[in-house]
N, C-alpha and C positions, 0 to 999 in steps of 0.2 A: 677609754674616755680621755679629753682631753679638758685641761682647764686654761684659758686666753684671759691675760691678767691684763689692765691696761699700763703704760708705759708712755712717761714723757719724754717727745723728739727731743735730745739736746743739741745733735748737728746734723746738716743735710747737705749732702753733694750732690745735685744733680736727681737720680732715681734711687739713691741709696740714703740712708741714714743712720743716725746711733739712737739709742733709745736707753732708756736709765728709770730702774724700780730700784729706791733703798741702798745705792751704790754700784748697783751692777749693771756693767754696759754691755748692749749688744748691738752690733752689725744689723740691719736688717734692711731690705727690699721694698721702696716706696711707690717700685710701679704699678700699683692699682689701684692707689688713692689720688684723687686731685686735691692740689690746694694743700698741702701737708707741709706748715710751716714746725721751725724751730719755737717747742712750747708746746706745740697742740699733743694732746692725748692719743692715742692710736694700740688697737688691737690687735697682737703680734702673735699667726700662730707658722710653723713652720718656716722660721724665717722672714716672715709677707708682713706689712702692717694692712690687715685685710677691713678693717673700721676705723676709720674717725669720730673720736666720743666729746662733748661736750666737757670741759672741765669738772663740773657738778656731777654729771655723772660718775666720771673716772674717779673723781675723791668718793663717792657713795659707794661705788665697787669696789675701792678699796678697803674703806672703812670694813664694809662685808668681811670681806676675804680674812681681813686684821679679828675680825670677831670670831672668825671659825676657825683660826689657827693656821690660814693656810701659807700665808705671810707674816713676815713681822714688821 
């Protein structure tokens, strides 16, 4: 099983970008979103941001996740 935490774009070059949960950055692959600015929320599994989420949503996944221990 796998669990896709959401993750704010902080920088974007091109078809890549960096993404940041809680201080930790990652690398990842923005070619199969469109539209995937610096700010927006995006669903990172294997490297891929494979969804674009609504801010409201990504704070309510979060908040979850913060409830269940699976983040801090």
């Amino acid at each position: 099983m796998c669990v896709a935490i959401p993750m704010r774009v902080v920088e974007k070059e091109g078809d890549m970008g960096v993404v940041e949960l809680g201080g930790v950055r990652r690398r990842v692959s923005l070619q199969l979103l469109d539209d995937v600015e610096v700010g927006d929320y995006v669903i990172v599994h294997a490297g891929f941001a494979i969804e674009k989420l609504d801010e409201e949503t990504a704070r309510e996944t979060l908040e979850l996740f913060e409830s269940l221990g699976v983040i801090d």
